[in-house]
C-alpha positions in Angstrom: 0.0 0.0 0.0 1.6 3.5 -0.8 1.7 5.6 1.7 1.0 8.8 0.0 -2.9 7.9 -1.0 -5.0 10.5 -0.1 -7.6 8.0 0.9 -5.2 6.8 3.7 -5.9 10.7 5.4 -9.6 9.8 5.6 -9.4 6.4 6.4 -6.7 4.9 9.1 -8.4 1.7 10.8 -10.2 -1.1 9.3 -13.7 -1.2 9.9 -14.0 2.6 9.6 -17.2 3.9 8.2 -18.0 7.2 6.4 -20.9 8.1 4.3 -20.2 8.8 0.9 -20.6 12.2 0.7 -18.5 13.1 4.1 -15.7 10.7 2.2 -15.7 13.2 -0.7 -16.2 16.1 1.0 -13.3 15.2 3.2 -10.7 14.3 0.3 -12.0 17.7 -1.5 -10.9 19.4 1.4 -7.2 17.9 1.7 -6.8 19.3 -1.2 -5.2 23.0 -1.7 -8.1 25.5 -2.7 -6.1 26.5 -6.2 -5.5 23.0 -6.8 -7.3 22.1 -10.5 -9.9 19.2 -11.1 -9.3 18.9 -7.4 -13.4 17.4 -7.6 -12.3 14.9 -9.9 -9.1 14.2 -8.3 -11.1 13.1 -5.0 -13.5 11.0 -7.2 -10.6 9.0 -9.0 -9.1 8.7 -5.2 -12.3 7.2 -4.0 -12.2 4.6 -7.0 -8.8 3.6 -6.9 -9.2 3.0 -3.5 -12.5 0.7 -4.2 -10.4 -1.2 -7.2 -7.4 -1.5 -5.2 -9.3 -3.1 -2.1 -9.2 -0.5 0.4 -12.4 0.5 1.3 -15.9 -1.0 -0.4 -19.4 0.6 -0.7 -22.0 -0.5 1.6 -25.0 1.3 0.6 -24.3 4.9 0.9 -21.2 4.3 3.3 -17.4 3.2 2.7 -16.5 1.0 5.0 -12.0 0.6 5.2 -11.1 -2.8 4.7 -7.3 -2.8 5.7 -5.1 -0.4 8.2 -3.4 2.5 6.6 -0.3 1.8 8.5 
C-alpha cells in the first residue's frame, strides 16, 4: 500500500465507516483550494481505493477494509 494515497488521510483503521458524501467532501478538502480538477481528483481517489481493495461501498457508506499503517 503506498503511503502517499490521499484516501489513507480519511481512512486509518479497518472497519471505519463514512458516508459517501463526508468521504468526498473530506478528500475535497485535503486538497489545496487553487488546486485544478481537485473534484475529480477526489473522485478517481475514492475509485482507486474501491479497485485496489481498500475501502468497499456498503449502501451509501465506505467501510476501510485494511489499516493505513
Amino acid at each position: 500500500m503506498q503511503k502517499n494515497m490521499l484516501i489513507t488521510k480519511i481512512f486509518k483503521n479497518k472497519g471505519e465507516k463514512l458516508t459517501k458524501e463526508e468521504t468526498y467532501d473530506r478528500l475535497v478538502n485535503l486538497m489545496s483550494p487553487e488546486s485544478k480538477y481537485k473534484e475529480q481528483k477526489a473522485l478517481g481517489a475514492i475509485g482507486g481505493a474501491i479497485s485496489h481493495g481498500y475501502i468497499k461501498e456498503c449502501g451509501k457508506y465506505y467501510i476501510c477494509t485494511r489499516d493505513s499503517q
